[in-house]
C-alpha positions in Angstrom: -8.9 21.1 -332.0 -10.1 24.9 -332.2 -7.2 27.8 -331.6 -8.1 28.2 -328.0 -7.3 24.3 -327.3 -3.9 24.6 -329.2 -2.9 27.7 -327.8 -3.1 26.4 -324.8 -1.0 23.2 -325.2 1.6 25.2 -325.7 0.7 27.7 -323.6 1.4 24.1 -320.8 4.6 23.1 -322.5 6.0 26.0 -322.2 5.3 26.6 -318.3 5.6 23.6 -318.2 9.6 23.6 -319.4 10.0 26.4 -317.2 8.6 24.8 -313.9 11.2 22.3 -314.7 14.4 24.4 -315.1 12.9 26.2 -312.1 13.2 23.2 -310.0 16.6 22.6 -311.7 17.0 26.0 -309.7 15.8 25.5 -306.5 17.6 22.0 -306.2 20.9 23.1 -307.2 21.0 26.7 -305.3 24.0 27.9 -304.8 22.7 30.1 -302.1 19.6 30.6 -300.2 18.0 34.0 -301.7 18.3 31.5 -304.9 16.3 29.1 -303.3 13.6 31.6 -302.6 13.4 33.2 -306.0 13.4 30.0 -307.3 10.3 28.6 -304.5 8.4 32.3 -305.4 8.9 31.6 -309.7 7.5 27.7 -309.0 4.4 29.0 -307.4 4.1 31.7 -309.9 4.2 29.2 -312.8 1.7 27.2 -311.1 -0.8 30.4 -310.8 -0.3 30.9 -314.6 -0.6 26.9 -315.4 -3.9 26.7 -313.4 -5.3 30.1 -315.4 -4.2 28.5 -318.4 -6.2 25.4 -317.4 -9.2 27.6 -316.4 -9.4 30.0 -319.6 -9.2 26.7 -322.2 -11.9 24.6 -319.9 -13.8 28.1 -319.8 -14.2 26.9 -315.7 -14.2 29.4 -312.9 -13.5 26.8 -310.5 -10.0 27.2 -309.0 -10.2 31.2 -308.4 -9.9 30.1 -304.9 -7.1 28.3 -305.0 -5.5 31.3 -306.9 -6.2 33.3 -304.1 -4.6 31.3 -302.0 -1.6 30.9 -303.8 -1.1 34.5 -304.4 -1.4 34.9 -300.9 0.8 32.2 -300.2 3.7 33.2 -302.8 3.5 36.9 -301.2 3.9 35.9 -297.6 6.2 33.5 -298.2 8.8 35.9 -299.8 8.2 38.5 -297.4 9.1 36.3 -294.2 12.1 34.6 -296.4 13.5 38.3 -297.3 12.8 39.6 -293.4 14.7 35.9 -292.2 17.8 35.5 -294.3 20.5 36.2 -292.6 23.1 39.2 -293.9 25.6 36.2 -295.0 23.5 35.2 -297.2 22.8 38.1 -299.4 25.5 38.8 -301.9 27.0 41.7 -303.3 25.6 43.5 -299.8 
């Protein structure tokens, strides 16, 4: 296995434990903005999991589906942040 392959195993296990503890996250809340930080890091880690993927396969092939994820992460935290309601910000 040459550097490239290695470093990117645990490049994966390490986005990988924090995709978990993200979920951990999102499941347990306590509040809604935490839900949302925690929905924006999980789509975040995938993007960096799937460049990952691409730089060690030396593939080109999901740059789409980057695209639309960024695009997807951005609008998504922008219409949660417009939507919650002042109750549920703290320390506002």
């Amino acid at each position: 296995m040459t550097v490239l392959g290695v470093a990117g195993v645990v490049s994966l296990a390490i986005i990988g434990v924090g995709a978990v503890l993200t979920l951990v996250r999102l499941v347990r809340g306590p509040g809604s903005p935490d839900r949302a930080v925690a929905s924006d890091v999980l789509v975040s880690l995938l993007m960096a999991g799937l460049l990952v993927h691409m730089t060690v396969n030396g593939s080109d092939t999901f740059v789409p589906v980057l695209l639309v994820l960024a695009l997807l992460g951005f609008v998504s935290s922008s219409t949660i942040a417009r939507f919650l309601s002042p109750s549920d910000r703290e320390g506002e």
